[in-house]
py3Dmol code that shows the C-alpha trace and the ligand (Angstrom):
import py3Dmol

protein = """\
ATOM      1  CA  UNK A   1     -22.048  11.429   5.039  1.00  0.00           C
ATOM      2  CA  UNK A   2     -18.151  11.122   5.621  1.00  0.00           C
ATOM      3  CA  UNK A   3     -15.746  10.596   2.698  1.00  0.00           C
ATOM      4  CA  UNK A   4     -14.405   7.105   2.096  1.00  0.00           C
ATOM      5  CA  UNK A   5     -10.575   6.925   2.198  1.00  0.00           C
ATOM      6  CA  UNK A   6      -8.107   4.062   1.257  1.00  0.00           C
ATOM      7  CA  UNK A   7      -4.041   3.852   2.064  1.00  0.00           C
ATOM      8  CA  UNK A   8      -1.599   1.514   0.726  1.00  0.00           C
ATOM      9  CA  UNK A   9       1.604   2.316   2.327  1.00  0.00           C
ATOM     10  CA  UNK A  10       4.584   0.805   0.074  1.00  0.00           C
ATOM     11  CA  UNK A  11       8.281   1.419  -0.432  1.00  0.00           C
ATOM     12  CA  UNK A  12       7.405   1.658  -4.270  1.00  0.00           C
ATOM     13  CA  UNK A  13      10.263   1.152  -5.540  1.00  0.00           C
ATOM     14  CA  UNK A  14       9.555   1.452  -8.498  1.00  0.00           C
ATOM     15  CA  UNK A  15       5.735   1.418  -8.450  1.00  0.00           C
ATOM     16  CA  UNK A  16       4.252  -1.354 -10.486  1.00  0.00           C
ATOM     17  CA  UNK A  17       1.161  -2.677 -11.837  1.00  0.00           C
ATOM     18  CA  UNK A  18       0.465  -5.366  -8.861  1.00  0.00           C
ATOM     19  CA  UNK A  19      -0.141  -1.866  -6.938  1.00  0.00           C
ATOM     20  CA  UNK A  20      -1.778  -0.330  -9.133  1.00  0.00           C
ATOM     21  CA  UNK A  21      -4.637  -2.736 -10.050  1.00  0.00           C
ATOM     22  CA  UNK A  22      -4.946  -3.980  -6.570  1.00  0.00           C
ATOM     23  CA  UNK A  23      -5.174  -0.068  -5.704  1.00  0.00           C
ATOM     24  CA  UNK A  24      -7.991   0.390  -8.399  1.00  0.00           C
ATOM     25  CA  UNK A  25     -10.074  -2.656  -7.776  1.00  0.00           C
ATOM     26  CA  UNK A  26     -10.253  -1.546  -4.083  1.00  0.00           C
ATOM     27  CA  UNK A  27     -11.145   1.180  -4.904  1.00  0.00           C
ATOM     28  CA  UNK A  28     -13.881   0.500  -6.993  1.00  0.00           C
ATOM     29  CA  UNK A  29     -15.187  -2.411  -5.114  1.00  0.00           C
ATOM     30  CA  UNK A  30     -15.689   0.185  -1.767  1.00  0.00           C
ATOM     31  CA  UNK A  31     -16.664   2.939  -4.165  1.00  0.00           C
ATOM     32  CA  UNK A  32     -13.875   5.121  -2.274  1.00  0.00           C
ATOM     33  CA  UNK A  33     -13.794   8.596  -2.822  1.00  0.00           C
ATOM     34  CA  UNK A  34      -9.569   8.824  -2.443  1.00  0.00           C
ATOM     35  CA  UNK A  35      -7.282   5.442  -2.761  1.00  0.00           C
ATOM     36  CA  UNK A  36      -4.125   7.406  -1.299  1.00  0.00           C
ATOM     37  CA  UNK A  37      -0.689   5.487  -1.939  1.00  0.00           C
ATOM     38  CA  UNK A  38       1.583   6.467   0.570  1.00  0.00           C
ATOM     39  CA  UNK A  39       5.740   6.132   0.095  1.00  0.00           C
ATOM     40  CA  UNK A  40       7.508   4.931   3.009  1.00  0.00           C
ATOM     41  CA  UNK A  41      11.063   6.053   4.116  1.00  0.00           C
ATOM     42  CA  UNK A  42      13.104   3.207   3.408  1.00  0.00           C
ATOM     43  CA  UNK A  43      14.395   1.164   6.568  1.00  0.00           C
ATOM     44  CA  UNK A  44      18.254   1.872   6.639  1.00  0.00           C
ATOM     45  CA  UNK A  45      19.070  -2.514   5.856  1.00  0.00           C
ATOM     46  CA  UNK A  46      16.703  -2.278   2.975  1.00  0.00           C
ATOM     47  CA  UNK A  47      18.509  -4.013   0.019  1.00  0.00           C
ATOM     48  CA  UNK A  48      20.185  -1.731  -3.165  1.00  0.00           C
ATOM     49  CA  UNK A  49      19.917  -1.229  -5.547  1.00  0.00           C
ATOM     50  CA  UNK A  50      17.264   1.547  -4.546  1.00  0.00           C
ATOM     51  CA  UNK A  51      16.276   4.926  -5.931  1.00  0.00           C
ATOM     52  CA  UNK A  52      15.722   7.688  -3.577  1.00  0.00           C
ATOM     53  CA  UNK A  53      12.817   9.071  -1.771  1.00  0.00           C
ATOM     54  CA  UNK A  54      12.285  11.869  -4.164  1.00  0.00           C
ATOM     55  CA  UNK A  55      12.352   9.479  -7.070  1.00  0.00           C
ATOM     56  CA  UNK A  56      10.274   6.986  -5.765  1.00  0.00           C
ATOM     57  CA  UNK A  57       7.406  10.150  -5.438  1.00  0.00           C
ATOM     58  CA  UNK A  58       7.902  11.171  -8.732  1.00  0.00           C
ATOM     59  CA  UNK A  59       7.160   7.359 -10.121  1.00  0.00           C
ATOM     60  CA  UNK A  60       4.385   7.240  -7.996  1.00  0.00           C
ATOM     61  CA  UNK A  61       2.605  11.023  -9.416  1.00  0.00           C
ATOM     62  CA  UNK A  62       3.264   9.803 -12.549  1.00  0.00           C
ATOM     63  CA  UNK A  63       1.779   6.251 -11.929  1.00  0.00           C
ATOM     64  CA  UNK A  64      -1.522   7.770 -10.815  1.00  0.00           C
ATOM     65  CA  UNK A  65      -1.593  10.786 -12.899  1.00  0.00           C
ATOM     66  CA  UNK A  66      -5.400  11.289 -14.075  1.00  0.00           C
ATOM     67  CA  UNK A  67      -6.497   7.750 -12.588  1.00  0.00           C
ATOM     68  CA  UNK A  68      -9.096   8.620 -10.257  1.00  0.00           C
ATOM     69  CA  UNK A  69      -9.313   8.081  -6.847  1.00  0.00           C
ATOM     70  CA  UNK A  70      -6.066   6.902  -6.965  1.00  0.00           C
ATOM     71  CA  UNK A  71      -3.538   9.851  -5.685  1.00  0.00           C
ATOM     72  CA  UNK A  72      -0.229  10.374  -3.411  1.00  0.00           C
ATOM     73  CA  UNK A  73       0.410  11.116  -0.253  1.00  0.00           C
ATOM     74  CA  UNK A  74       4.042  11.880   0.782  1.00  0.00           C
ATOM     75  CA  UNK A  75       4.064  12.918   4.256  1.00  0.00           C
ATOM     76  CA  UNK A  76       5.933   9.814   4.916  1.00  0.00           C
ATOM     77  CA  UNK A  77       8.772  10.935   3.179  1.00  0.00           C
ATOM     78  CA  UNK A  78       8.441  14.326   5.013  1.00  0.00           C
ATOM     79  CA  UNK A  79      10.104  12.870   8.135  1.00  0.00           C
ATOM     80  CA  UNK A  80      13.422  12.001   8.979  1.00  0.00           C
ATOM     81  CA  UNK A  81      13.143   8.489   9.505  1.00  0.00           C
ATOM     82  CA  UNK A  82      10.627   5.608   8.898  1.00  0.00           C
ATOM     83  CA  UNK A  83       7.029   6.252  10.422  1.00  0.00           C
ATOM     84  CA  UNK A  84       5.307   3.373  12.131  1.00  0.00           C
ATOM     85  CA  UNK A  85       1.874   3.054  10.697  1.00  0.00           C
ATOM     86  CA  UNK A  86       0.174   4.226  13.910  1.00  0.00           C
ATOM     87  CA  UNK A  87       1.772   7.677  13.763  1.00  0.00           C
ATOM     88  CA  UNK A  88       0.889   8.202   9.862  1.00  0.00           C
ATOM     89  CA  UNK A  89      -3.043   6.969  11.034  1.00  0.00           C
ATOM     90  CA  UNK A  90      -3.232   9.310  13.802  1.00  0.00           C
ATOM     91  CA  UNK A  91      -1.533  12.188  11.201  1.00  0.00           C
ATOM     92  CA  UNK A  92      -4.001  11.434   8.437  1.00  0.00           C
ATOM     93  CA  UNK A  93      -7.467  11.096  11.494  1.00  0.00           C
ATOM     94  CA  UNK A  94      -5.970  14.831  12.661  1.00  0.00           C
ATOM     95  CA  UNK A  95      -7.024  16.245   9.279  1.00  0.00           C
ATOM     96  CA  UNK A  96     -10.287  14.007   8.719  1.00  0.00           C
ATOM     97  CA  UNK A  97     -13.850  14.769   9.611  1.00  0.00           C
ATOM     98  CA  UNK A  98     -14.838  12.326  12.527  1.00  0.00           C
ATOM     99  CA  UNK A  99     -17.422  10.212  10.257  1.00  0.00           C
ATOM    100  CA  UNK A 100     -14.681   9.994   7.379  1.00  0.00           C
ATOM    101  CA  UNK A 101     -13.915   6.010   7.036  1.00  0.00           C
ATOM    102  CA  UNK A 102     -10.131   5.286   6.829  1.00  0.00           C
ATOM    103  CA  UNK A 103      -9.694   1.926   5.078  1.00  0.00           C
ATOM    104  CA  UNK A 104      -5.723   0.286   5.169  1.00  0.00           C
ATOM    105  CA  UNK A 105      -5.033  -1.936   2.870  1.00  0.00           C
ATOM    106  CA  UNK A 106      -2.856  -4.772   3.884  1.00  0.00           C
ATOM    107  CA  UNK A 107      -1.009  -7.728   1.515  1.00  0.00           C
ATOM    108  CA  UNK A 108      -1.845 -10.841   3.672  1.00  0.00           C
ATOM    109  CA  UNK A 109       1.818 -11.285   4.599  1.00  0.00           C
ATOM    110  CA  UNK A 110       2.366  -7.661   5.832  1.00  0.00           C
ATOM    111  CA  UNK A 111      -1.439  -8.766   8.008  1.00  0.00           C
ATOM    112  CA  UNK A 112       0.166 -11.598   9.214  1.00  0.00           C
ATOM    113  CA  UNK A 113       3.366  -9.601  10.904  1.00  0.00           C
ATOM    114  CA  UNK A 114       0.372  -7.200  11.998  1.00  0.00           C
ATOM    115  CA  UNK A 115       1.345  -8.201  16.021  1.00  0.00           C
ATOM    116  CA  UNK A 116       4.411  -7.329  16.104  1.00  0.00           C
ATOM    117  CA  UNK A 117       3.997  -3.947  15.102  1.00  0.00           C
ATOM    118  CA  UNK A 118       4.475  -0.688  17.268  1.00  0.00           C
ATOM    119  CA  UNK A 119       1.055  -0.779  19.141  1.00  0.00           C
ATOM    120  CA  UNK A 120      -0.764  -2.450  17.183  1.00  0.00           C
ATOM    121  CA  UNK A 121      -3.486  -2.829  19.460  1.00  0.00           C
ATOM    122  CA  UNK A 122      -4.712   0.725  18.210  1.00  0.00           C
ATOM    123  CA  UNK A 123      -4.657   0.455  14.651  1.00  0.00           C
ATOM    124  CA  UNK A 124      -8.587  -0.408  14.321  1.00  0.00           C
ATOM    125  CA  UNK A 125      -9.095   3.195  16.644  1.00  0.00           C
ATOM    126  CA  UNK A 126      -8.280   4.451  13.347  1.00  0.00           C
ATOM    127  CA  UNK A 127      -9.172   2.491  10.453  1.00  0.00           C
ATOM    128  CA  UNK A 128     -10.874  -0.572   8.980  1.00  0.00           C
ATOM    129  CA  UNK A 129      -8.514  -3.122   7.899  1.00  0.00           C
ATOM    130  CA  UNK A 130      -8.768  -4.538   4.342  1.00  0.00           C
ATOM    131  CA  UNK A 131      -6.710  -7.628   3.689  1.00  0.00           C
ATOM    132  CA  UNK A 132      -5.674  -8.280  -0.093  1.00  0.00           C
ATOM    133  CA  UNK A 133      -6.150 -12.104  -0.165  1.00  0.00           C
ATOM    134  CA  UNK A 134      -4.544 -13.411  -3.152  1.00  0.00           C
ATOM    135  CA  UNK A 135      -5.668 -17.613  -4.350  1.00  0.00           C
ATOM    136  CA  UNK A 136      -2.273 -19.181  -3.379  1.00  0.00           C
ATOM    137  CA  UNK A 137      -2.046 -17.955   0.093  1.00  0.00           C
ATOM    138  CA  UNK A 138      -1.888 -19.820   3.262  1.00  0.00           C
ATOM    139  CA  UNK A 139      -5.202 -19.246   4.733  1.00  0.00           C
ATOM    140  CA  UNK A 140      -4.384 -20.501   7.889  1.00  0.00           C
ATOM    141  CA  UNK A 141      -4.249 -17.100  10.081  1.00  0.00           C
ATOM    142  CA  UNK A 142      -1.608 -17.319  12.641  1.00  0.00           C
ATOM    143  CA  UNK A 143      -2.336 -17.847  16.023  1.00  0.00           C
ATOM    144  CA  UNK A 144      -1.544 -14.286  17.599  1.00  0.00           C
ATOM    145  CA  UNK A 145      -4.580 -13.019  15.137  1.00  0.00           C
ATOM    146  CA  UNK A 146      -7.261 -15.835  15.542  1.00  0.00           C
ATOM    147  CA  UNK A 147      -9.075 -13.651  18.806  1.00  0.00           C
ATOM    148  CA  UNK A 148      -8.450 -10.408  17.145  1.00  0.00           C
ATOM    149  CA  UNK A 149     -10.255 -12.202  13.537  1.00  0.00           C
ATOM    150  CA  UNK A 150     -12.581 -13.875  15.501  1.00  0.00           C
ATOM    151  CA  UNK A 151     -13.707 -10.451  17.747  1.00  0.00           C
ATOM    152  CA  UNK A 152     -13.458  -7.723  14.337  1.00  0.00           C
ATOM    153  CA  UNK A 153     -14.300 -10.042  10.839  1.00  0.00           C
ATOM    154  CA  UNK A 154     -16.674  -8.258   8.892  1.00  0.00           C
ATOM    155  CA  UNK A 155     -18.488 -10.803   6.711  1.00  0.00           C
ATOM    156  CA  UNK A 156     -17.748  -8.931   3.120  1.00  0.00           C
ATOM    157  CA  UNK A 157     -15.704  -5.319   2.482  1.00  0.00           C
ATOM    158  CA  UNK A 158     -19.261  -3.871   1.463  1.00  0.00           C
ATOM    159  CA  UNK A 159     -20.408  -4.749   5.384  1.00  0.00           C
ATOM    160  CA  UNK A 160     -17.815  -2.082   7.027  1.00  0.00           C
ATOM    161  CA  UNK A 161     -19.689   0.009   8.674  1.00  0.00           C
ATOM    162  CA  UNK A 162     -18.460   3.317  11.128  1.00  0.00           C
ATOM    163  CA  UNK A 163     -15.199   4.982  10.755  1.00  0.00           C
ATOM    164  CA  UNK A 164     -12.977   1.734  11.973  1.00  0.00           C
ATOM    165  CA  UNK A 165     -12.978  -1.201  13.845  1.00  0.00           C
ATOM    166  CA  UNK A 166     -13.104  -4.629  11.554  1.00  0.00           C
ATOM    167  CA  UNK A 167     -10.870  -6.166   9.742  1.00  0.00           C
ATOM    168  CA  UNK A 168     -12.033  -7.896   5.911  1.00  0.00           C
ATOM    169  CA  UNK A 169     -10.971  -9.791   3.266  1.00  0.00           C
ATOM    170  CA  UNK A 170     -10.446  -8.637  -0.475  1.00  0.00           C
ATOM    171  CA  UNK A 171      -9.738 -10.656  -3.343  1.00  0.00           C
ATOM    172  CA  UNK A 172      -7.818  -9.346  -6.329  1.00  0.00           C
ATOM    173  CA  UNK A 173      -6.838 -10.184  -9.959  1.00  0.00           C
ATOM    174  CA  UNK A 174      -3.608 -11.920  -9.163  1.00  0.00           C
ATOM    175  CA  UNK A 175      -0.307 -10.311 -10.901  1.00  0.00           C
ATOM    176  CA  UNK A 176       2.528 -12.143  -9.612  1.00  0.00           C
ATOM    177  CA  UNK A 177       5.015  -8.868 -10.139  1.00  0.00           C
ATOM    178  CA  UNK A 178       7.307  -7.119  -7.516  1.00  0.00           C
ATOM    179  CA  UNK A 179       9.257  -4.254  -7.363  1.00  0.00           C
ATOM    180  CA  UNK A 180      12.522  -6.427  -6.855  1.00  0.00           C
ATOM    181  CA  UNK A 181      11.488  -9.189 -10.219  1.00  0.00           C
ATOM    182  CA  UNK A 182      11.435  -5.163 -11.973  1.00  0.00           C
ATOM    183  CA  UNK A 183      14.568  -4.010  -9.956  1.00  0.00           C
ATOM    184  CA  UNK A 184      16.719  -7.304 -10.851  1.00  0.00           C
ATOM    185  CA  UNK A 185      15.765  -7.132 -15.044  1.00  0.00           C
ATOM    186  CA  UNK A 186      16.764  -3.682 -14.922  1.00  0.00           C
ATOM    187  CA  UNK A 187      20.126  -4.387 -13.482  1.00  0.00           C
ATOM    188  CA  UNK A 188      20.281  -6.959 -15.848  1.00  0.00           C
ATOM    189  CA  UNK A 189      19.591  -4.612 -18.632  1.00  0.00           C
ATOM    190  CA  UNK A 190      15.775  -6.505 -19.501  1.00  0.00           C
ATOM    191  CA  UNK A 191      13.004  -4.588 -20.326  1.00  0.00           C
ATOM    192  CA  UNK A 192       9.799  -3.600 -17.954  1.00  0.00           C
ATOM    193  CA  UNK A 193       7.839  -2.778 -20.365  1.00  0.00           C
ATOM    194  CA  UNK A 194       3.748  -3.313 -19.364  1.00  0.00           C
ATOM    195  CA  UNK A 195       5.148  -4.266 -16.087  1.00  0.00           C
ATOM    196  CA  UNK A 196       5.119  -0.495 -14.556  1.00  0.00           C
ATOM    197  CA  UNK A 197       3.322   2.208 -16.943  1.00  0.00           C
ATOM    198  CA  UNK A 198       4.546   3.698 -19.520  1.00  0.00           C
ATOM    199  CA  UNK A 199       5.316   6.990 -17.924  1.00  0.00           C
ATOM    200  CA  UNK A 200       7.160   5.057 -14.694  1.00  0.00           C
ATOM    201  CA  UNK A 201       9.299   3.555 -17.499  1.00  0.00           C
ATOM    202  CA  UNK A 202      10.064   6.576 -19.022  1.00  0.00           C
ATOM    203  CA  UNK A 203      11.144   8.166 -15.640  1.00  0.00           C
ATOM    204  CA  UNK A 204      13.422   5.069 -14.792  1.00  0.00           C
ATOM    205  CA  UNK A 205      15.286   5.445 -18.199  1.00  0.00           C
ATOM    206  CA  UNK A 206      15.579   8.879 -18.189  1.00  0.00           C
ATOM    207  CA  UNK A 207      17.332   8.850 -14.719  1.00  0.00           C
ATOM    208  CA  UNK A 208      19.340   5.516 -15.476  1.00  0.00           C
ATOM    209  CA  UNK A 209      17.653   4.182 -12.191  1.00  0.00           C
ATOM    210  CA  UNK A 210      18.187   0.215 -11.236  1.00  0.00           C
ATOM    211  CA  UNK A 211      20.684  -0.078 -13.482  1.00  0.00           C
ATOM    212  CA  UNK A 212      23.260  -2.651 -12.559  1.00  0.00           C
ATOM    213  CA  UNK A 213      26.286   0.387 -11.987  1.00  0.00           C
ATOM    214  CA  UNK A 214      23.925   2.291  -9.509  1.00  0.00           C
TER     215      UNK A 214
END
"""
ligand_1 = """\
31
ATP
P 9.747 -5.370 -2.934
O 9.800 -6.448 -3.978
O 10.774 -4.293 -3.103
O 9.699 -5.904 -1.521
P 6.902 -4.989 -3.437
O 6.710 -5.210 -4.891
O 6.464 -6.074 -2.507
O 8.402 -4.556 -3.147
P 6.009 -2.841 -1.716
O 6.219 -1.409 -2.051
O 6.797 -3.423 -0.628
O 6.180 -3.654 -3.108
O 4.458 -3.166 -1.506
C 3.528 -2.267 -0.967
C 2.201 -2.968 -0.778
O 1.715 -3.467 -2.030
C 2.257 -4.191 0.177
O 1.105 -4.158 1.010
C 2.217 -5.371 -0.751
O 1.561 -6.481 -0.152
C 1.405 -4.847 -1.932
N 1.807 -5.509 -3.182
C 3.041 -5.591 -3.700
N 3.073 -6.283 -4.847
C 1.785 -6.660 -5.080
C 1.145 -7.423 -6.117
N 1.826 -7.939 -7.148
N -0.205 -7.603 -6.020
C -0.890 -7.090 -4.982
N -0.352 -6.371 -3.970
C 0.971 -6.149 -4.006
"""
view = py3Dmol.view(width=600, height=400)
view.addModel(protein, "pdb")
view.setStyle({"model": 0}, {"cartoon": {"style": "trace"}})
view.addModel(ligand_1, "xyz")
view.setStyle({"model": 1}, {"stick": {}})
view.zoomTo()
view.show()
């Protein structure tokens, strides 16, 4: 039997708990065997302030340090510029058995943008999609997705069967944080505290990271 993989792609920056719990419920609700979370090179108009790539890693190891399945995987970062999603799937399905199920784990909004992405057609070659529903979003799909919903819904996450192909809904404890709320009380000197972990913290103090004169 193949090995059960998840991927949140993310900028992370920092890393917070929002990620981290959705991560973990996932993870536990699919009984994966990895929940990988992947660091994106940042787009070149992404807003500062920002840390860099090799900061953003760190937060991340330390984030999921000893929290299994969670772990990191930073070939993103290995490139020179910012991967489309298709070229990390067919990287990570290169190095996979062929019954290994790939599961990509998708905030409603980024599911929503999902046809406008660099051939996007192919994504579900690769993967199962899992879409982190959250209570106060607009259910309404749009219509570029309604055929693709209508042909690849899966009736629950537990019902994904094969190594790709269908597209599901999760729902989550809902933690209303993002990574710019935690950039934008940094810069105005607030604390974070039980909004990233403790060892994320740590990190962004002891590098003077967000801080309003970076
Ligand atoms: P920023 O505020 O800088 O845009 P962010 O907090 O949205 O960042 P990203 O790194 O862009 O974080 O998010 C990576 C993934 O995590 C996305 O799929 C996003 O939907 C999801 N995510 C972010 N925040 C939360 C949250 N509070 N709860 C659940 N999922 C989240």
């Amino acid at each position: 039997m193949g090995r059960r993989i998840g991927i949140l792609g993310g900028t992370f920056d920092p890393v917070h708990i929002g990620h981290l719990r959705g991560a973990l419920e996932v993870a536990e609700m699919l009984s994966l065997d990895e929940l990988r979370l992947i660091p994106n090179a940042r787009p070149p108009h992404r807003d500062t302030p920002s840390s860099s790539p090799r900061h953003r890693l760190r937060m991340v190891e330390l984030a999921v340090e000893g929290v299994s399945p969670l772990c990191v995987d930073a070939r993103e970062l290995g490139r020179d510029k910012p991967s489309y999603s298709i070229d990390t799937l067919e990287s990570l399905r290169a190095e996979l058995a062929a019954d290994d199920q790939l599961f990509l784990l998708l905030g409603w909004d980024a599911f929503c943008g999902l046809p406008s992405w660099h051939r996007s057609d192919e994504l579900l070659e690769h993967c199962h999609i899992l879409v982190l529903q959250r209570p106060d979003a607009d259910i309404e799909a749009p219509e570029a997705l309604r055929d693709l919903l209508a042909a690849r819904s899966a009736p629950a996450p537990e019902a994904l069967s094969g190594s790709g192909g269908q597209i599901a809904f999760v729902w989550q404890t809902p933690l209303e944080v993002s990574a710019t709320q935690i950039r934008q009380l940094l810069a105005a000197g607030r604390s974070v505290r039980f909004l990233v972990p403790d060892a994320v913290l740590a990190y962004i103090n002891a590098h003077g990271l967000y801080r309003a004169s970076n």
